[in-house]
C-alpha positions, -999 to 999 in steps of 0.1 A, spaced: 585 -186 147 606 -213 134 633 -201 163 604 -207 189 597 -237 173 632 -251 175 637 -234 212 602 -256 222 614 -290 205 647 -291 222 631 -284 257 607 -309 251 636 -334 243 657 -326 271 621 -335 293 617 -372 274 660 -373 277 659 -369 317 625 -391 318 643 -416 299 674 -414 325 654 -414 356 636 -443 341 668 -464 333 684 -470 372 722 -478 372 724 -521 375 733 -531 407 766 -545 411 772 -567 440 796 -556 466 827 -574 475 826 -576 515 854 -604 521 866 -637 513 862 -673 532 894 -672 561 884 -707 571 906 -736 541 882 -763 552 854 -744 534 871 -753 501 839 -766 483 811 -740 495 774 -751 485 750 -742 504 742 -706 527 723 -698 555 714 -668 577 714 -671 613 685 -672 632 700 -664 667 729 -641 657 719 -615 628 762 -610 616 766 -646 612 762 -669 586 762 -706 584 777 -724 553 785 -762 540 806 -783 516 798 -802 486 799 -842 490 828 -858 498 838 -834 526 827 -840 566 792 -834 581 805 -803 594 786 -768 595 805 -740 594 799 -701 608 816 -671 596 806 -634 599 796 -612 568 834 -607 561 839 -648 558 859 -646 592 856 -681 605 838 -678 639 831 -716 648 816 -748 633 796 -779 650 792 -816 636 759 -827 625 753 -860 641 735 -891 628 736 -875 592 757 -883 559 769 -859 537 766 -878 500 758 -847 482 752 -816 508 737 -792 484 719 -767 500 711 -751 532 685 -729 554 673 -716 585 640 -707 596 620 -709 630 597 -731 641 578 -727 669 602 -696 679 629 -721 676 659 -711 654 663 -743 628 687 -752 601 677 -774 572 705 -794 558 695 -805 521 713 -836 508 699 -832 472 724 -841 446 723 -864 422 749 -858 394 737 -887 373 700 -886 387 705 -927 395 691 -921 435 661 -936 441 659 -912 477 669 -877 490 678 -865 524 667 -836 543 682 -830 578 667 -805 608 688 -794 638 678 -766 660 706 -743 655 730 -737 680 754 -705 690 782 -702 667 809 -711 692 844 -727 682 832 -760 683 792 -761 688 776 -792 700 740 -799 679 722 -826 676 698 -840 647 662 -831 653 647 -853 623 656 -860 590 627 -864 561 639 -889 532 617 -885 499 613 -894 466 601 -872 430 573 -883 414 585 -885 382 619 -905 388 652 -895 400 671 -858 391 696 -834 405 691 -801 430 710 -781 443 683 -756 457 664 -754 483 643 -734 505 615 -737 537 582 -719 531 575 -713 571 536 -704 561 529 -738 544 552 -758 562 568 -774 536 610 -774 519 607 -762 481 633 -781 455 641 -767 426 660 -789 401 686 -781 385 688 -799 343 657 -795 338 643 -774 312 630 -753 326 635 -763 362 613 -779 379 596 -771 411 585 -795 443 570 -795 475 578 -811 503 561 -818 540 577 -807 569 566 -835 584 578 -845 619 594 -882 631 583 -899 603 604 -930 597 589 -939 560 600 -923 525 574 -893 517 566 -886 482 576 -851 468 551 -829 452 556 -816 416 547 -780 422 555 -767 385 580 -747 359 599 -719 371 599 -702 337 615 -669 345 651 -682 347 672 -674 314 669 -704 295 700 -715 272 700 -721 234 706 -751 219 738 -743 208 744 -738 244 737 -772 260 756 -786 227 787 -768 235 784 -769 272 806 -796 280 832 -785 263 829 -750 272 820 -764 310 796 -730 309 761 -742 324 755 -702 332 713 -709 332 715 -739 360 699 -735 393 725 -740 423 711 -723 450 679 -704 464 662 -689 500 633 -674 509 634 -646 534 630 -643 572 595 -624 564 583 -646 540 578 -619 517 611 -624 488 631 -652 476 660 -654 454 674 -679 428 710 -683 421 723 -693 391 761 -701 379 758 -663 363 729 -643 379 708 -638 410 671 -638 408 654 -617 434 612 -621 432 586 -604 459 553 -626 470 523 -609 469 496 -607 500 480 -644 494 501 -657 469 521 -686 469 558 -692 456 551 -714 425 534 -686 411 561 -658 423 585 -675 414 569 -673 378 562 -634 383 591 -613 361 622 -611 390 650 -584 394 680 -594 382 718 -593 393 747 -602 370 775 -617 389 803 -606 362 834 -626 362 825 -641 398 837 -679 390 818 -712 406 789 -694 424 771 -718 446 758 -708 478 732 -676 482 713 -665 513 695 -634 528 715 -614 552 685 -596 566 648 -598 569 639 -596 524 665 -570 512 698 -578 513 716 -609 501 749 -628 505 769 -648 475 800 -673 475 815 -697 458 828 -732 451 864 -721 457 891 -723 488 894 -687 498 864 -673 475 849 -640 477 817 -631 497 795 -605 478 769 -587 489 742 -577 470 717 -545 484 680 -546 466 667 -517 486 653 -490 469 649 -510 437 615 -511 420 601 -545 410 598 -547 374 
């Protein structure tokens, strides 16, 4: 009996072992697809699907550099650029496309605010145009706004097509902060941003961490880039360290998605991420960096359960 026994507990085991296994998926590890060819893009921040052309991205530079948007394909081959006119680029920060009235659209956020001393943001709207060498676009509307609760620094941003309004997400806050802002059209007056709540979900550092951060220059748990799908239906959060990838229920909105438990992506020894988009309709996402030359990753969430 006690050789049954024994025979029995091991099978039983080698059941809970496998269940154990099958419950446990392998992490997903992003996938290096190419590098940026183009040297102008030496200060990548911001990401953006195309609208028009499904293999090409549009990406920008951090302040200081020319109001210039850039296309490359999904290898970071350089395939054209255009000038935004009638815009400034004091702290380009983010990027994204969406459409409007069947019309493909690029939002241009102006956002950052190292030392949170500006009293106004920027947010500028150009139909998009085709990625050509040298592209000619000109500025639909731009929205200037203002936080209800003083000045800070972003460096994501997003367009929620089904409320019609760009989401900010700050970036030094703890936790970050989340706002709301009208898509509204022509206006020539400052618009106030709405405080839309904590995004909570985010790792959040110690406070050893913040203490030693300057020295360490290690701010792994800030905010610095976000999109929300084509379909509406997934977003993702991009942080120095991780990417953040949440699904939207039928009738919910983003502040509380963005507070329901996310998938999560390590991005290793990847150095100076800044710039995240989707690369299809909600499943597949794109990553670069704040370097000349840096790496484009790819990161594939199909076929992996929501937790």
């Amino acid at each position: 009996m006690r050789s049954l026994d024994l025979v029995v507990s091991g099978f039983v085991l080698l059941i809970i072992a496998a269940c154990s296994k099958a419950a446990s998926p392998e992490p997903i590890v992003p996938e290096v697809t190419g590098q940026l060819e183009d040297k102008k893009i030496r200060e990548a921040s911001g990401l953006a699907r195309s609208q028009r052309s499904p293999e090409t991205l549009w990406i920008i530079n951090d302040n200081g550099a020319k109001e210039t948007v850039h296309a490359i394909d999904h290898e970071g081959v350089r395939l054209g650029e255009f000038d935004l006119s009638n815009s400034r680029n004091k702290d380009w920060e983010d990027l994204a496309s969406f459409r409007l009235n069947g019309l493909p659209m690029l939002m241009v956020a102006d956002i950052g605010d190292n030392t949170a001393k500006r009293d106004k943001r920027s947010l500028y709207f150009v139909e998009e145009p085709k990625p050509e060498k040298k592209a000619e676009a000109e500025l639909g509307w731009r929205i200037d706004y203002v936080y209800p609760d003083g000045p800070r620094d972003a460096e994501a941003a997003a367009v929620d097509v089904s409320t019609q309004q760009v989401l900010i997400l700050s970036k030094r806050d703890l936790p970050p902060r989340l706002y709301g802002i009208a898509m509204q059209f022509n206006r020539d007056e400052t618009v106030d941003a709405r405080f839309l709540g904590p995004v909570t979900t985010l790792q959040q550092p110690t406070r050893q961490d913040v203490e030693f951060a300057p020295k360490t220059k290690d701010w792994y748990w800030q905010p610095v880039g976000m999109d929300i799908s084509a379909d509406n239906r997934a977003a993702v959060i991009l942080t120095y360290r991780e990417v953040y990838y949440y699904e939207r229920r039928a009738g919910q909105e983003w502040p509380e998605a963005l507070n329901t438990k996310p998938v999560r992506v390590s991005l290793g020894n990847f150095e100076n991420a800044e710039a995240i988009a989707f690369g299809d309709e909600s499943r597949t996402v794109f990553v670069t960096g704040e370097n000349t030359h840096s790496r484009l990753l790819r990161i594939d969430f199909n076929g992996v359960e929501k937790p």
